[in-house]
N, C-alpha and C positions, 0 to 999 in steps of 0.2 A: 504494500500500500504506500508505505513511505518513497520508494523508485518509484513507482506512478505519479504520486503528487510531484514528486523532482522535475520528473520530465515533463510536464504540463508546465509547471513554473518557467520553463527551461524554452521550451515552445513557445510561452506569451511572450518571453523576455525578446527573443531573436525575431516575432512579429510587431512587437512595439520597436526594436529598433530597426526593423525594417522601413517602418512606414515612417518612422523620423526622418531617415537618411531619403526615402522616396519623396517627402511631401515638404519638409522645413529646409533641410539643402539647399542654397540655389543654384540654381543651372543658371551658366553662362553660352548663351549660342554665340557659334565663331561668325563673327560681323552680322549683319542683318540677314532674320528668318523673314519673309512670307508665310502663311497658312492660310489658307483657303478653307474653311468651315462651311462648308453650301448646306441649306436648306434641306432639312430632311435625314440629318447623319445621328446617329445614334449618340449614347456620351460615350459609348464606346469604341466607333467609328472616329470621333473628334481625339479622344483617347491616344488614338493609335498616329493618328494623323500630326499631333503633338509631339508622339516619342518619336518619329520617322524625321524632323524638323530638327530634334534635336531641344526642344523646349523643357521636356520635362523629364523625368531619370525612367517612371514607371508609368505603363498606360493605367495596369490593375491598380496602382494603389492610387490614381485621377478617378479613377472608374467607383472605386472603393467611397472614396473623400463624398462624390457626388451623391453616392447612395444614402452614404450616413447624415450629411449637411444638405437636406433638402433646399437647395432656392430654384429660381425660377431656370427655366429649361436655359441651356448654353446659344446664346444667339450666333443664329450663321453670318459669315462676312470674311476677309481677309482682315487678317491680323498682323501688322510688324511689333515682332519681337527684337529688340538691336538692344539689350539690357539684361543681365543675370534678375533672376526671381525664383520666389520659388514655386512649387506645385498650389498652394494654396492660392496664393498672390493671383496667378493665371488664373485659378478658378472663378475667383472672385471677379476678375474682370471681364471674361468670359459670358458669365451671369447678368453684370449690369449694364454691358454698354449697350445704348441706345442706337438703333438706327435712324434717330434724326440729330446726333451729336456731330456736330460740325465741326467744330475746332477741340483739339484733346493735347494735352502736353505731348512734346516728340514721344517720349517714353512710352505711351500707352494710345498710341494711335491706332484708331481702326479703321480701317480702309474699306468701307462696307460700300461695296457695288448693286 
């Protein structure tokens, strides 16, 4: 009983520090990303389309964060990422930007066509 409860311990330990190093880390993309989020992609199509840019460390644990921090769906749009942030950081702006923002700091500009 006592080696069971170990290794469960032992398991939670190596998925909290998983999802620390996946989601609070930040990522730095080399010179300016584009991402293209079109209409209709799943969080885990947008997920995937993230980690292939080079934006974020883990699709599962973007995918994970989205499930457990309900906000509103991820808006589609082209995205420049030219800034280290981390998994969450993304999320959150992912979530809020409007498609009638017109002017946005360089840093979190959305290029929405």
């Amino acid at each position: 009983m006592r080696k069971l409860l170990t290794f469960l311990l032992l398991c939670a330990m190596a998925t909290a520090a998983w999802l620390a190093w996946a989601l609070w880390l930040p990522m730095s993309p080399d010179g300016q990303k584009f991402v293209m989020l079109r209409t209709g992609y799943s969080t885990r199509r947008a997920a995937r389309e993230l980690k292939s840019a080079g934006v974020i460390r883990s699709s599962e644990a973007f995918v994970l964060w989205h499930a457990l921090h309900r906000r509103p769906s991820l808006k589609a749009g082209e995205y420049l990422f030219d800034r280290g942030a981390n998994a969450i950081e993304i999320h959150k702006r992912l979530c809020s930007t409007s498609r009638r923002q017109s002017r946005a700091p360089a840093w979190d500009r959305a290029l929405i066509s």
